[in-house]
N, C-alpha and C positions, 0 to 999 in steps of 0.2 A: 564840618569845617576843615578838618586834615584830610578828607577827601578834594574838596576845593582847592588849598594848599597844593595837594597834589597832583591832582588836575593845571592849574594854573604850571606850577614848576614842568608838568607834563608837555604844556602848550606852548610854555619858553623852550623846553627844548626843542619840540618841533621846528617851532620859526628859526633857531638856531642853523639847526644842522641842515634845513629846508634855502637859508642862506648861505651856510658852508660850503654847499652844492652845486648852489649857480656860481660861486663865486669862483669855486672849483671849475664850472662848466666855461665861464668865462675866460680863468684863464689857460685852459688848455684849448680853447677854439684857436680856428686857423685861418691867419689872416693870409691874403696873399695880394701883389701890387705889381703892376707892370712899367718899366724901365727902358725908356729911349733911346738906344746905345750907350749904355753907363759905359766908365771907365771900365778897360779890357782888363789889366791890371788889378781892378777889386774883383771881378768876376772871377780869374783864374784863380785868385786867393781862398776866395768863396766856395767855387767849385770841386776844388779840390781837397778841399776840408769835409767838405759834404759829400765827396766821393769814397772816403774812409769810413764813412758809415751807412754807406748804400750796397744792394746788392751788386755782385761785380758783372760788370759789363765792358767789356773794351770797346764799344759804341757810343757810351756814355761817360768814359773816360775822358780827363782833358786830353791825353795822348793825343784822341782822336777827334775831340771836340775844337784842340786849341790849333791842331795841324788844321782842320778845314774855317776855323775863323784866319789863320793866318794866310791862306791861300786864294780861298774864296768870297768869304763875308764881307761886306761892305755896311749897310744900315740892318738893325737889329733891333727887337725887342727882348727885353730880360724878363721873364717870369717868374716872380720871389713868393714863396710860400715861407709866412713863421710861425712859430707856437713861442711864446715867454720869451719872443727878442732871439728866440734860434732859429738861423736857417736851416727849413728843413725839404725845403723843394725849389730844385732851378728847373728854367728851361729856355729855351732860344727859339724864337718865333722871329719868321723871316715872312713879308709881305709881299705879293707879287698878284698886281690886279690883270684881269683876264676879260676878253669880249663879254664870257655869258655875263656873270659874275658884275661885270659895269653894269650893265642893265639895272641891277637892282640898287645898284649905289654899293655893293660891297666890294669884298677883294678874297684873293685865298690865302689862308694866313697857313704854315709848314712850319712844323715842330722840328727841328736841325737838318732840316732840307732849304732850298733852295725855288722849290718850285719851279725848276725850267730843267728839260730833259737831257742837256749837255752837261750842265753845272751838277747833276744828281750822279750822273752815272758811276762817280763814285759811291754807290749807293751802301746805305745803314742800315743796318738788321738791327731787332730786337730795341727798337725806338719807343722810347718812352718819357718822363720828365725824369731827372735827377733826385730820386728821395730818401727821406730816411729810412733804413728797413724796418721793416715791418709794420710800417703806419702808412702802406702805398696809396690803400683803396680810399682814407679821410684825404689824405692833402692830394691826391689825382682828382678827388673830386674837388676841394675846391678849388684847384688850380685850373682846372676844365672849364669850372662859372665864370673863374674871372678872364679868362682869354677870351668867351664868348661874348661875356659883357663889356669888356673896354676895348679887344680891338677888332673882332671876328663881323659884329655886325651882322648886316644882311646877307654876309659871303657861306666862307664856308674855312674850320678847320682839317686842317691836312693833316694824317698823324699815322705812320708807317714806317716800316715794314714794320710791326708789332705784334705780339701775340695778344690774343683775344682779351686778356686782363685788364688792356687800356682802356676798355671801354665796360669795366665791369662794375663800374662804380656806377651811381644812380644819373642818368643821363633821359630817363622817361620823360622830358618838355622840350628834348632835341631830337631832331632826326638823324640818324647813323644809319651810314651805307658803307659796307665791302666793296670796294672798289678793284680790288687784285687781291691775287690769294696764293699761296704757293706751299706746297710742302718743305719741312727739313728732314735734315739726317742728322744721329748721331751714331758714335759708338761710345756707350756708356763702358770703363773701361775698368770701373768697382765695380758695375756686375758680372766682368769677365773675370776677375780676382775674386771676388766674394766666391765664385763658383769654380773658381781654378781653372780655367779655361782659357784656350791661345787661341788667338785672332783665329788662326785659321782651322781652328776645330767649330767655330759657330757659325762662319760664310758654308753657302753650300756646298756639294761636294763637285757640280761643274764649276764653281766659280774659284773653288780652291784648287783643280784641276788648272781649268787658263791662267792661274795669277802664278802655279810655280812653273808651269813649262812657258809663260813669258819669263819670269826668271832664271831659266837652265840658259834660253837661246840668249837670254843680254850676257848669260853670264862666257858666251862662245866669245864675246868681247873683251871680255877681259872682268874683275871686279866688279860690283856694282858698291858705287860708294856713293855715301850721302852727305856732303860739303855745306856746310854753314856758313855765311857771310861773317865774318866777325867785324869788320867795320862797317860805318857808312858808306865808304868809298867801294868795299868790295859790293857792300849790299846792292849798290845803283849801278853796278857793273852787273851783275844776277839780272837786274829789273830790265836795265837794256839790254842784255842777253835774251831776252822772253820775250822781247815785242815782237820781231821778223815771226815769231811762229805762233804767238797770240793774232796776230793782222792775217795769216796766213788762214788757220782754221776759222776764225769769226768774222773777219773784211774788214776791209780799210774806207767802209764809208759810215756816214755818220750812224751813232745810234749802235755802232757795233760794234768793232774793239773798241778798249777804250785807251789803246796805246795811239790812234789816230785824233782822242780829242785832248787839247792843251791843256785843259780845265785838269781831266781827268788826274794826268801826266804832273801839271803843278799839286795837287795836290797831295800823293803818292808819293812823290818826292820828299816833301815838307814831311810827310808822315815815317816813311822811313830815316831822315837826318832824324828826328828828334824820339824814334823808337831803339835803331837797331842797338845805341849801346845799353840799355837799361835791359835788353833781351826781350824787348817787350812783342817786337818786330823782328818777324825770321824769313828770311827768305835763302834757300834752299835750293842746290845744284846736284841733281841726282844724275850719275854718270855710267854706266860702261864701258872699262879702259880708256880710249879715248872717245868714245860715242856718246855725246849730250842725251838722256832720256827726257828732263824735266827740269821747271824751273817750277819752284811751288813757294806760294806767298802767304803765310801762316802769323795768327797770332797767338801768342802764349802770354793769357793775361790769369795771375789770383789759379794757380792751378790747371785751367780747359787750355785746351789747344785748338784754334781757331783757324780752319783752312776758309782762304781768301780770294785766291786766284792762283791757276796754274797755267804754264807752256808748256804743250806735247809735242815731242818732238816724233812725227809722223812719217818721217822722210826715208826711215829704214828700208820699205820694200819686204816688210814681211807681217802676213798677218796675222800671224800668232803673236807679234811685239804688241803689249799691253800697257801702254807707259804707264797710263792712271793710276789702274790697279799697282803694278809693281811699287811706283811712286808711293804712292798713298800705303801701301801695304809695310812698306820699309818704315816710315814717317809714323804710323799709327800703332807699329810694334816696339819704334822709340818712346812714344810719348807714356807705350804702356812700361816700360824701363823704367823711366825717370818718373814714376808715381804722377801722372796727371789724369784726373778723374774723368778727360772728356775727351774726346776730339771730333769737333760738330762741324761740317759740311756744310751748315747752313741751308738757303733755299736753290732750287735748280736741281733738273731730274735726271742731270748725269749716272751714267748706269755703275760708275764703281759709286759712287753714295749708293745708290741702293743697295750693290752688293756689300760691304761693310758695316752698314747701320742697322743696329739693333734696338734704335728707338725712333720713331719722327713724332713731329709735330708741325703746329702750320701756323705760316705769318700773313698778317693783311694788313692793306692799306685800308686804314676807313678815313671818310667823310665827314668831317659832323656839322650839321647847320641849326641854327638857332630856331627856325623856323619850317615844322614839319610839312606847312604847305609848300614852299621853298621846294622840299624834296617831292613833293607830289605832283606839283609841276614839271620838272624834270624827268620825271620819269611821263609823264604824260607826253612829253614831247618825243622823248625818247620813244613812244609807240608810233607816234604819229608816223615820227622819219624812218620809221621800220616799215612800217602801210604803205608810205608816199613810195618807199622805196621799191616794194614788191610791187606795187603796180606797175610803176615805170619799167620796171627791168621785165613785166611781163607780158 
């Protein structure tokens, strides 16, 4: 009988705590709902709450998110992930239907892209959704279902330039493709302190050779000094200062500088008025005596230093002047000065990132469609216009 008893009190507890559990389980699930151009207004409130408790990224930042909604964006999707009534996941899904993509009745749906190759070229690294840390891989996953399920459709999501982690949550009933791939640079600049070490004791010894004898020859010009915008107004005097020699090295038609497209141009603007006083936003006039070497466009967000864009100034007539290097060399042994733990180059395989960087990694664009036959079709055609093609051209 007091076995019984015990037994039974045994089996109450079970049910008990077997309920405690789900009810537990219930309410830490993660609900997420998608928003038809909500009020801009609640979003930046939102956003930016939720940015204080995400890993740091100035790509994901409103800085950079609310300069290209105010230059660029027009119609929008909001992607809300909660847990207990807290926001713990945004994201901005931007639609743009395309030939193939009609065909099937979808569209391509762009995680704070744009979808169209003039409107992008201000292009975003390290693209992701907005989350709380350290609970990326739950709410990326369910934030992944629910864009696929209410607006992705038959299409396809677009979600780049990102490191490989976006798609490291469980995504086996979709098909993902690499569609571009690129390496980074960084110079980890605590492991150059951890180990007591100057920039230029770990580049090699030719690279450390051309970066000071282009430094002796700028220096036949007088100083080499390193000038900070400190306003806006000087800041967009630096940016138009750099285009004539931005247009000069990479061309003035479409697709290449991106001083020749408006989009570009509006947006950079927008982004510098509302970074350079918070210091968020540096742009940067590296001179000898009176000889222009560089204009370099950098962000210093949460400690890393973030090179963006630079103008070399090429015109000297000597080919031992290394602007990059010397640029980059002066700027990278600042940011080691002023304790900042990074300064990442990002993607593109300009040769002073290589020579600098003591770590890389790699960013991609992937694909994702709802539908694995979807992607096997596509690729099946993609053979064929590969066949069609070597015949005819043989």
């Amino acid at each position: 009988m007091i076995v019984t008893i015990l037994g039974s009190e045994w089996r109450l507890g079970l049910i008990g705590f077997t309920l405690g559990v789900l009810v537990n389980r219930q309410n830490n699930a993660i609900e997420s709902e998608v928003y038809f151009c909500p009020d801009r207004e609640w979003l930046k409130q939102a956003w930016t709450e939720l940015e204080n408790h995400s890993e740091p990224n100035v790509f994901l930042s409103w800085l950079w998110i609310g300069s290209w909604f105010e230059s660029l964006v027009d119609d929008y999707y909001v992607i809300e992930a909660r847990r207990n009534n807290e926001v713990i996941g945004l994201g901005i899904i931007v639609l743009q239907a395309d030939s193939y993509y009609r065909y099937f009745k979808g569209a391509s749906c762009y995680l704070h892209r744009l979808g169209d190759e003039l409107l992008d070229q201000a292009w975003i690294e390290y693209n992701d959704f907005l989350m709380l840390k350290g609970h990326e891989v739950d709410i990326r996953q369910a934030m992944i279902s629910t864009v696929m399920d209410e607006i992705v459709g038959n299409g396809k999501f677009v979600v780049g330039a990102s490191h490989h982690t976006v798609i490291d949550c469980s995504l086996t009933e979709y098909g993902v493709e690499a569609v571009w791939e690129s390496l980074t640079y960084q110079v980890d600049l605590e492991q150059l302190r951890q180990n007591n070490q100057a920039l230029s004791n770990v580049i090699s010894r030719s690279a450390r050779y051309q970066t000071m004898r282009s430094v002796r020859r700028y220096q036949e010009y007088g100083e080499i000094k390193v000038s900070t915008a400190k306003s806006v107004e000087e800041a967009l005097s630096y940016f138009s200062m750099a285009k004539p020699l931005h247009i000069k090295r990479w061309g003035d038609q479409s697709g290449q500088s991106g001083f020749c497209n408006p989009y570009f141009m509006k947006f950079h603007e927008a982004l510098i008025r509302n970074g350079v006083v918070s210091g968020n936003v540096c742009l940067h006039k590296i001179t000898a005596g009176k000889e222009l070497i560089a204009i370099i466009y950098n962000f210093h967000w949460r400690g890393k230093v973030t090179f963006y864009l630079c103008a070399l100034n090429y015109e000297m007539h000597d080919k031992h002047l290394k602007p990059g290097l010397v640029s980059h060399y002066f700027l990278i042994n600042t940011a080691m000065d002023n304790g900042f733990s990074h300064y990442d180059f990002m993607g593109g395989s300009d040769r002073y990132k290589k020579t600098f960087a003591n770590s890389t990694s790699s960013l991609y664009v992937y694909e994702i469609r709802k539908s694995k036959n979807v992607l096997a079709f596509k690729n099946k055609l993609r053979y064929v216009k590969h066949q069609l093609s070597g015949y005819y051209s043989g």
